[in-house]
N, C-alpha and C positions, 0 to 999 in steps of 0.2 A: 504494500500500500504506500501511498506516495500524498504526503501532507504537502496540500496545498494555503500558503498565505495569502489573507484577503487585505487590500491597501484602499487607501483613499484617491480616489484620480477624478480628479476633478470635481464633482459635483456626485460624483457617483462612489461606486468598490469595484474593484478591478482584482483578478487573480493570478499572481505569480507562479511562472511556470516552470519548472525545471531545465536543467538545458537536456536531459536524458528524455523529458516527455516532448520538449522541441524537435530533437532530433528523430524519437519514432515516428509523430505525425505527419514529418515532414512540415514543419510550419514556416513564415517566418513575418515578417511586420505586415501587416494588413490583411493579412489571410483570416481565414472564419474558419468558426469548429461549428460542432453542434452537441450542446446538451441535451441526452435523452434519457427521459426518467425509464425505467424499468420496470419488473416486478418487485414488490416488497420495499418499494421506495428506495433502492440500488439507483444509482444513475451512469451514465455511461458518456466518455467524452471522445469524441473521435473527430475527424477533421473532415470538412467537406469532401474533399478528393478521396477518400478511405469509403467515403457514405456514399458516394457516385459511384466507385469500384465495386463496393458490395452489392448496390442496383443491376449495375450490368449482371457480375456475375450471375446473381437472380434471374435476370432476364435471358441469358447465355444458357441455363440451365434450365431451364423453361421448355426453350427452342429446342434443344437436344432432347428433352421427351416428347415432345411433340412429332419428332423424325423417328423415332424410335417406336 
């Protein structure tokens, strides 16, 4: 598990990343994640391009039973 710190920015709270969760998500300034609550109030943070990947995939796997 990976403690994330909550900071002040601006008007708002903003959360400090590691540079080891930087680097798996591939992120880097400007980029978007997306937070997705789960079951059992679990949440899950993954990066747009990670959430488009797993779409295709989905949809890649799909087609292939569709041929099948």
């Amino acid at each position: 598990m990976t403690e994330l710190k909550i900071k002040n920015v601006g008007k708002g709270l903003g959360l400090e990343l590691p540079q080891e969760i930087i680097d798996q998500l591939h992120l880097g300034a400007g980029d978007n994640i997306a937070l997705e609550k789960m079951a059992h109030g679990c949440y899950r943070l993954t990066s747009k391009s990670d959430e488009l990947a797993e779409q295709i995939a989905l949809i890649e796997g799909y087609m292939h039973e569709e041929d099948a």
